[in-house]
C-alpha positions as a printed Julia matrix, in Angstrom:
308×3 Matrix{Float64}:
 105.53  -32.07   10.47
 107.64  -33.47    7.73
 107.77  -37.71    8.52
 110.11  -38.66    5.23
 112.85  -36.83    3.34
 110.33  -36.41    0.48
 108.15  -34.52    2.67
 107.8   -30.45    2.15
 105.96  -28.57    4.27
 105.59  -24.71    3.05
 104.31  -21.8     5.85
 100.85  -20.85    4.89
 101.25  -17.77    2.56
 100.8   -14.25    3.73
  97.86  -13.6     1.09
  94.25  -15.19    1.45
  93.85  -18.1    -1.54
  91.94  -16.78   -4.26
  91.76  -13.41   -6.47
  91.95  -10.57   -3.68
  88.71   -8.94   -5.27
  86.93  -12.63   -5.15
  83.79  -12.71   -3.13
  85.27  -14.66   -0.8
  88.24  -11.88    0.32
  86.67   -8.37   -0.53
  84.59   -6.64    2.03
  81.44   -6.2     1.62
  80.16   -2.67    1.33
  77.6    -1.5     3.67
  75.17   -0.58    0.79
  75.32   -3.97   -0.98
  71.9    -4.62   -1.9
  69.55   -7.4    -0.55
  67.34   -9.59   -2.14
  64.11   -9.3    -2.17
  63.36  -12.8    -0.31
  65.75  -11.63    2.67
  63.52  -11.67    5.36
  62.15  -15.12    4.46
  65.47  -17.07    3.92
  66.93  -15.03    7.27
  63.43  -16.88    8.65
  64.23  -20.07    6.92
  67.77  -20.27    8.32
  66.83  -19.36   11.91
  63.92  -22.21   11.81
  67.03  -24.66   10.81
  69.68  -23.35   13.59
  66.2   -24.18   15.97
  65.33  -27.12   14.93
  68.65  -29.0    13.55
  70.91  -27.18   15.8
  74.84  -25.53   15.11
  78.15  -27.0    14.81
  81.22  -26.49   13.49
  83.1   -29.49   11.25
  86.66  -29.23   12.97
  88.08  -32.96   13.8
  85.54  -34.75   11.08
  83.68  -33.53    8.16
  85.64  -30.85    7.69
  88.74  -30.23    5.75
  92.87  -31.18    6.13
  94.74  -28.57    4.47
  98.06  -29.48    3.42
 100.54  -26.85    2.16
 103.78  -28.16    0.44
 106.68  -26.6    -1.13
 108.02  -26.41   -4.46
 110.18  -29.75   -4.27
 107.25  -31.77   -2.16
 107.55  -35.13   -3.84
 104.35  -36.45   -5.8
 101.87  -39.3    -5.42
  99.48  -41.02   -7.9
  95.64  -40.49   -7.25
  93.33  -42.8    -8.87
  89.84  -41.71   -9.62
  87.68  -44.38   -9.19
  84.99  -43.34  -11.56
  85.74  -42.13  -15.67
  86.46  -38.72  -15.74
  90.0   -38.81  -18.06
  90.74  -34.9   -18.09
  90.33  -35.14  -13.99
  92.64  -38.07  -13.99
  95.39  -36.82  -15.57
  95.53  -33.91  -13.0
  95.46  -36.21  -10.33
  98.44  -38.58  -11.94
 101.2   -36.77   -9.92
  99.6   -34.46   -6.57
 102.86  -33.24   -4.3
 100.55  -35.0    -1.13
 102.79  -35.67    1.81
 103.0   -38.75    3.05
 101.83  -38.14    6.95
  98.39  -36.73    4.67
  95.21  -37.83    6.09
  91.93  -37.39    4.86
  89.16  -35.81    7.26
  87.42  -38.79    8.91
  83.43  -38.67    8.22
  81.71  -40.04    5.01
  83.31  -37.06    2.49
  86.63  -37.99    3.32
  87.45  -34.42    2.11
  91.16  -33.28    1.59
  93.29  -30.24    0.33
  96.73  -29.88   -1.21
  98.11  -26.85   -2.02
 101.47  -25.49   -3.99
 101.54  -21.83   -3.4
 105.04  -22.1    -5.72
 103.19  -23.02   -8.73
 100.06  -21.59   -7.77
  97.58  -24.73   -7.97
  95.76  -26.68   -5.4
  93.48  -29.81   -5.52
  91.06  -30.95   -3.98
  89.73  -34.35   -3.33
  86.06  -36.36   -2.12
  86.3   -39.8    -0.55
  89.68  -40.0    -0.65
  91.36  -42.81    0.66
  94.56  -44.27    1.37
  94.48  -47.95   -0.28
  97.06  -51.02   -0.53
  97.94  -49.7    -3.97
  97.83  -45.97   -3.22
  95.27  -42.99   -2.96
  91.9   -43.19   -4.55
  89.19  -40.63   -4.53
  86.28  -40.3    -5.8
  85.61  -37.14   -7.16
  87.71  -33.93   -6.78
  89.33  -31.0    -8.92
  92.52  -29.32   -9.76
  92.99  -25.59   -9.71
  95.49  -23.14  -11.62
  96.29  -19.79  -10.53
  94.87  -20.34   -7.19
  95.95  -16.34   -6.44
  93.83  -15.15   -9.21
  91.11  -17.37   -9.01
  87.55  -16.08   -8.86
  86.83  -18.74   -5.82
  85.41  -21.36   -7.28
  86.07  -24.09  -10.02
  85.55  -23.17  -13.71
  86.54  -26.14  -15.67
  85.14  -26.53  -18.43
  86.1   -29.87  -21.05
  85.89  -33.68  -20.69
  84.21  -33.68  -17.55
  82.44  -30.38  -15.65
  81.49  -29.8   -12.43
  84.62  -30.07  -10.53
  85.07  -29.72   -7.25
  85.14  -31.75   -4.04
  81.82  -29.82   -2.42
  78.32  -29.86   -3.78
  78.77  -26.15   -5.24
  82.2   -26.5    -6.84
  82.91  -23.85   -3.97
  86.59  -24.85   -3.08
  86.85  -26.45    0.54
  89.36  -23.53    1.06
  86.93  -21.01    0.51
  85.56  -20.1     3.99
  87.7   -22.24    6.33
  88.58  -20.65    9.74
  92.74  -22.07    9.32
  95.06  -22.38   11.74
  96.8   -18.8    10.02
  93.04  -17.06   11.39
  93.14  -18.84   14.56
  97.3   -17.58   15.0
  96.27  -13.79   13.49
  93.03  -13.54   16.25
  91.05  -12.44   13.18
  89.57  -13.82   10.12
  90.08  -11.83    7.09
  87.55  -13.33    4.67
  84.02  -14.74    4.0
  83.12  -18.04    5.95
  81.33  -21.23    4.06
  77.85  -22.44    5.79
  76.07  -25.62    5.43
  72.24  -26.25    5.93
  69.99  -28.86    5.93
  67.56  -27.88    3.8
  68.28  -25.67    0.34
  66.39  -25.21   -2.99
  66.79  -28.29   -5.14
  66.46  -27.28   -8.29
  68.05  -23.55   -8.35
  71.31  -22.56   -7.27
  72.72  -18.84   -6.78
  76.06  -17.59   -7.95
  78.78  -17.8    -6.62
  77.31  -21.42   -6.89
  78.13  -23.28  -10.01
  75.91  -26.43   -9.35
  73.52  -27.66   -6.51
  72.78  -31.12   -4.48
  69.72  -28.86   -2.41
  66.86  -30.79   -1.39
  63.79  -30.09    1.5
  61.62  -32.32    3.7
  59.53  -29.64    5.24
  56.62  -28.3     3.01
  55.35  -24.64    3.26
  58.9   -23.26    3.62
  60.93  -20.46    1.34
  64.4   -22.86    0.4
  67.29  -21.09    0.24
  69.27  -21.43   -2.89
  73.17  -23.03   -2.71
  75.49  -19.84   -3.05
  73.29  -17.35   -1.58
  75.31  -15.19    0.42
  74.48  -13.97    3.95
  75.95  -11.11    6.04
  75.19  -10.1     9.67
  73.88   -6.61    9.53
  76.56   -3.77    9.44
  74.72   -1.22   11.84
  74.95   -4.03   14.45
  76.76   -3.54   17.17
  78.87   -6.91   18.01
  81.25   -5.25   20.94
  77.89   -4.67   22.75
  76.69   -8.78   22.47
  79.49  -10.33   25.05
  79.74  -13.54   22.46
  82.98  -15.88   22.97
  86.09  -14.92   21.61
  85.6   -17.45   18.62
  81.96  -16.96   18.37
  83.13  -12.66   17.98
  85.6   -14.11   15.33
  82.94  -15.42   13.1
  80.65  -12.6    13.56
  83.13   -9.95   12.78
  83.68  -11.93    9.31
  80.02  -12.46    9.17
  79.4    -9.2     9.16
  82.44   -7.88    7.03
  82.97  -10.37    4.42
  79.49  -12.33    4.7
  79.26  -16.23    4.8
  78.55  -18.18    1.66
  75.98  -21.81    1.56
  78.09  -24.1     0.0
  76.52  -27.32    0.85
  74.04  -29.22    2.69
  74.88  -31.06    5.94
  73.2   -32.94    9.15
  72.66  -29.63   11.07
  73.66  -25.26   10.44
  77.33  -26.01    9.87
  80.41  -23.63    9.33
  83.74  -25.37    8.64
  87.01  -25.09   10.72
  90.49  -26.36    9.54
  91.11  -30.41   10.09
  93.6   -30.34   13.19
  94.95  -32.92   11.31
  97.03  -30.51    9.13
  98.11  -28.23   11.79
 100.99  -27.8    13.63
  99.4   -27.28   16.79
  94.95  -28.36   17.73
  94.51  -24.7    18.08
  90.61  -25.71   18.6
  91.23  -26.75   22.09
  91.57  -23.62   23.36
  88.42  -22.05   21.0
  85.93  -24.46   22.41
  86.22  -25.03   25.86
  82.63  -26.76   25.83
  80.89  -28.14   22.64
  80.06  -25.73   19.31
  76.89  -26.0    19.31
  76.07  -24.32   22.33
  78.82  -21.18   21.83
  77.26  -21.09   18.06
  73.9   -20.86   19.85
  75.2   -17.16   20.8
  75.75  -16.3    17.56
  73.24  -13.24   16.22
  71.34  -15.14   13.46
  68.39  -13.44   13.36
  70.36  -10.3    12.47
  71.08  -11.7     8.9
  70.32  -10.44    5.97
  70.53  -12.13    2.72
  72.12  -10.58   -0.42
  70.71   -9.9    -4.34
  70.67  -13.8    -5.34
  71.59  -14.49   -9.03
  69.56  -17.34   -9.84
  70.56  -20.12  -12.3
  68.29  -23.43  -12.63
  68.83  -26.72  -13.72
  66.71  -28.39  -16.39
C-alpha cells in the first residue's frame, strides 16, 4: 500500500485497540443485569429497523483506518474552527499520503501508531491545496489502555470525531475480523431516533433527537446484547450476518450515534489491502441485516447522565 518512500504501513496489531477489560473487548457475562426500560427500547429499536430500514456504512459513511509504523512521516492538520489544545495535537499526524477520508458528509478518518500507542481521529476532513483540514476530531494516548472512549479534559472538551466521543475504532468490523472469520469485540450501532437530552455511559456527550411522539428514546451509549440463551446455530443467518450476531450476543453492540437508517459500521475498503466486503455481501446489507434477530435484544442497566 505504501505510494512514497515516506509512507509506513504497520500490520494491524494482534491485540483489540483499547484497555482489554474496556466495554468494548470484555465479554459480557450472562447475568449482566438489564435495565428496567429493556423491553421498550428493544420495541423502540425494532419499530426503527421497520420503518427506516438496516445498513451497514462500508464504502461511505463509515471509517478508513490507517495503521502506520513508527518512522511513518507526518503531515500538518489544520482545524478549521478554535480549539488550540486540539490543534497542537493535530500539528504533526504520521497520515500517509495515499490517506483518504470516507466519502459521505462526516468525512470520517483514523490514524493509528500502535509504536507509540496513540491514534487520532478526524470529522470532515479534507485534503485541500494547502494541506489537510478537519473540522473537529481528537487525539488519543495509550490507545492499549484506554477505557474506549475520549477523556480529555482542558482547553477544549468533548473530543472525538462521533457524536458520543465513542472512538470510530470502537465497534468496527476491520479487515483483521473479516481475515480471523470472527469478531472478537462489541460492535457500534447508529439509529435514527435517540433521547436528546440524556445520554448513557459509556457515552460522554449526545447529538439524540426524535420526530415521532409517543415513543420511549433510547439514550446514546446504551448498550444492547442479543440474548445469551439464544440459539444462533439454529437461525441459518449469512455467514456475516452470524458474525455480527455472535458479537452481538457476546460482547453486545454499543449506540454511538445517530444516522439516516439502523446502522452498524464496517471498515472503509479504502484502508485495506484487499475489499474483503465483496465477498460478505453478495446482495445489498439491508436485506442480509433484515435476518438479523432484533427482537431478541435486550438492553443493559443504563447509567444516565443529562445535559443542562
Amino acid at each position: 500500500m505504501p505510494s512514497t518512500p515516506g509512507d509506513q504501513a504497520a500490520a494491524w496489531p494482534a491485540a483489540n485497540p483499547f484497555s482489554p477489560t474496556s466495554f468494548w473487548n470484555a465479554p459480557l457475562s450472562p447475568n449482566a443485569p438489564l435495565d428496567p426500560s429493556s423491553s421498550a427500547f428493544v420495541n423502540e429499536l425494532v419499530r426503527q429497523v421497520n420503518t427506516y430500514g438496516t445498513w451497514m456504512n462500508t464504502s461511505s459513511y463509515s471509517v478508513p483506518v490507517y495503521v502506520v509504523g513508527p518512522d511513518q512521516a507526518t503531515q500538518h492538520v489544520t482545524l478549521d474552527v478554535s480549539a488550540p489544545d486540539m490543534q497542537a495535537e493535530f500539528n504533526a499526524v504520521p497520515i500517509p499520503s495515499y490517506a483518504q477520508a470516507a466519502a459521505g458528509s462526516d468525512e470520517h478518518m483514523t490514524v493509528w501508531q500502535p509504536s507509540t500507542d496513540r491514534l487520532w481521529e478526524f470529522w470532515e476532513m479534507q485534503l485541500e491545496a494547502d494541506g489537510w483540514h478537519a473540522r473537529w476530531g481528537g487525539e488519543m494516548d495509550n490507545v492499549s489502555t484506554n477505557p474506549g472512549y475520549f477523556t480529555h479534559s482542558g482547553m477544549t472538551n468533548d473530543w472525538g470525531a462521533t457524536a458520543t466521543s465513542l472512538p470510530l475504532l470502537g465497534g468496527l468490523v476491520t479487515q483483521a475480523d473479516l481475515q480471523r472469520g470472527y469478531i472478537d469485540h462489541a460492535l457500534a450501532i447508529a439509529l435514527v431516533e435517540t433521547e436528546p437530552n440524556c445520554w448513557s455511559w459509556p457515552a460522554q456527550r449526545t447529538d439524540g433527537s426524535v420526530k415521532t411522539s409517543g415513543i420511549t428514546p433510547i439514550p446514546e451509549g446504551t448498550r444492547f446484547r442479543l440474548d445469551p440463551t439464544l440459539n444462533l446455530a439454529s437461525l441459518n443467518l449469512p455467514p456475516i450476518v452470524y458474525m455480527l450476531a455472535q458479537a452481538a450476543q457476546t460482547y453486545g453492540m454499543v449506540v454511538r450515534d445517530q444516522s439516516g437508517d439502523v446502522s452498524l459500521y464496517g471498515q472503509d475498503p479504502n484502508s485495506m489491502s484487499t475489499n474483503l466486503w465483496t465477498q460478505e455481501f453478495t446482495t445489498y446489507p439491508s436485506v442480509l441485516l433484515a435476518k438479523f434477530p432484533w427482537s431478541h435484544l435486550e438492553a443493559l442497566q443504563t447509567q444516565i447522565t443529562c445535559g443542562s
